[in-house]
N, C-alpha and C positions, 0 to 999 in steps of 0.2 A: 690404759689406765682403768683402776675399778670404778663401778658406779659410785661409792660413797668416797673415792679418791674426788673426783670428777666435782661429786658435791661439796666435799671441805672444800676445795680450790674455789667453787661459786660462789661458798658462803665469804669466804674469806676478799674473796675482791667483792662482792655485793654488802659489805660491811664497811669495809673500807672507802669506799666509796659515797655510801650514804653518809656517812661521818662527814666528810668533806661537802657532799651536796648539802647535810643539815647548815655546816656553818657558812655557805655560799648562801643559802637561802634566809639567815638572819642577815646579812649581810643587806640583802634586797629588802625585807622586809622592817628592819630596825627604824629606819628611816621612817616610813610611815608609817609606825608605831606611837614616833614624838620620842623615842629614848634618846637618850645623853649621850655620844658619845666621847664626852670624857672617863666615862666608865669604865675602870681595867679592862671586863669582859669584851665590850664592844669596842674596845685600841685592840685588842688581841683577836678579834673578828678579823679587824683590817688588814693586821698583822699577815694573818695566814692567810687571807685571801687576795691580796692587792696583786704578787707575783704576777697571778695569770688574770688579775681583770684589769690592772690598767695599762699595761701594755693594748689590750681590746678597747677600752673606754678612749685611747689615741684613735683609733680607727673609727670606733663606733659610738656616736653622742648618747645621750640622754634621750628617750621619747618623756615628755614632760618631766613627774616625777618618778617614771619609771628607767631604772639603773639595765639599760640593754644589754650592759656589756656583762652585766653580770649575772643576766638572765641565758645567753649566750655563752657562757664558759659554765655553767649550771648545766644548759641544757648538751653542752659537748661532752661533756664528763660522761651525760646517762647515759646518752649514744653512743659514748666509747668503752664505755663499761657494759651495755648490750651487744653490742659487736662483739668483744670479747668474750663476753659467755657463748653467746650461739654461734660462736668459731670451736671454743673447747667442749661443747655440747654437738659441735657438729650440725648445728640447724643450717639451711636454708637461710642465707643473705640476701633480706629486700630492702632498700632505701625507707621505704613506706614502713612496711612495718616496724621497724626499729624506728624511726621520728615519730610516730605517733606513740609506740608501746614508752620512748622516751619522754615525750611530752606528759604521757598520761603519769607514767611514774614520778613526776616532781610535783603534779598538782597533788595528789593524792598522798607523796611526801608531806609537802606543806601543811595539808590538810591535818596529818600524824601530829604533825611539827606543835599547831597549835591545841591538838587533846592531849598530848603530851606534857607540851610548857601550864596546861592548865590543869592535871593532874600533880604535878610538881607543884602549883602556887595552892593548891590544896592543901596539900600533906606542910606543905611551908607555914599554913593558916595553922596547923592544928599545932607544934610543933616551935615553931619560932616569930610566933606572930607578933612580935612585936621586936623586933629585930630587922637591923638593916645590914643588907651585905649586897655587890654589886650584882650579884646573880638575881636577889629576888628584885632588885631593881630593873631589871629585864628581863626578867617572865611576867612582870606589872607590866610592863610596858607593850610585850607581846601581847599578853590575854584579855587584856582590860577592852578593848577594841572590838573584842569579839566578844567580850560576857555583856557589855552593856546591854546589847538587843537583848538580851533573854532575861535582864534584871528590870527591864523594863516592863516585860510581859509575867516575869512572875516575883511580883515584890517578895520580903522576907518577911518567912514565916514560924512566927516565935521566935527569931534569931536566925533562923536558916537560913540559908542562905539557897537555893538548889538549882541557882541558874549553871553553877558548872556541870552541872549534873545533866540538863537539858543541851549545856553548849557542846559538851563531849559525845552526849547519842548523836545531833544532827550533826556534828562533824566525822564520826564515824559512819553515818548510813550515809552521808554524800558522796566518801573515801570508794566506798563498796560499790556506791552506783556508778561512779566515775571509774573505778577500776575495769569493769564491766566492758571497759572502751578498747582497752588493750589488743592488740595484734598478736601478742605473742607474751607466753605462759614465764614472764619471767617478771 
């Protein structure tokens, strides 16, 4: 197979994949956020994630308010979707480095997760701000948790607001320093 065969194929199941780990990881994270979930968005979370975590969540309890079961099916996905690649890439199969290169890829997902959700409630502010719809009712939910610290440190100015602005640089240079951890180039 060609190398840019080789690379659609990567792309294509490493897209796929994140999609699925994105909404496994609202999943874990909604919760203590404080969102609704009566909310369509967050029924249809459950919806597509429940299959493969509560069959786990029978096996595998709660650690407090942390959902294992679903941090557990999150983190089998990465590992099986890294397996995968460095089988059709032909790497070298190590335990180690694949759980770690795994583990390091979902913090630093997360980490995406919420510069993302907080560029979204941006563009949401300029655009529909005063508008309610179940989605921005769970990007509020998601980012507010994380912009508080930085509305704290830097009130508004003239109306501005620029803690997103601050929350999204230190969530992307943590992303970068943490990625930094990785085993292996994927």
């Amino acid at each position: 197979m060609g190398n840019s065969a080789t690379n659609a194929i990567v792309f294509i199941i490493t897209a796929l994949a994140h999609l699925y780990l994105l909404v496994l990881l609202l999943r874990l994270l909604l919760p203590w956020m404080g969102a609704n979930f009566r909310n369509p968005i967050a029924q249809a979370i459950l919806r597509l994630t429940s299959p493969l975590v509560v069959p786990v969540r029978r096996v595998v309890p709660p650690i407090g308010r942390l959902d294992t079961a679903t941090v557990i099916v999150a983190f089998a996905i990465q590992y099986l979707t890294i397996m995968l690649i460095a089988a059709i890439k032909a790497w070298p199969l190590g335990i180690v480095p694949i759980a770690v290169t795994a583990a390091v890829n979902l913090v630093t997902l997360t980490l995406r997760l919420f510069a993302y959700a907080i560029v979204v409630r941006v563009l949401l502010s300029w655009f529909a701000a005063a508008t309610y719809n179940p989605a921005t009712a769970i990007i509020d939910a998601l980012t507010e948790p994380v912009l508080r610290p930085f509305r704290q440190l830097l009130p508004p100015m003239g109306g501005l607001d620029l803690s997103p602005l601050f929350a999204m640089l230190a969530l992307f240079a943590l992303s970068i320093l943490i990625s930094g951890l990785k085993m292996l180039p994927i």
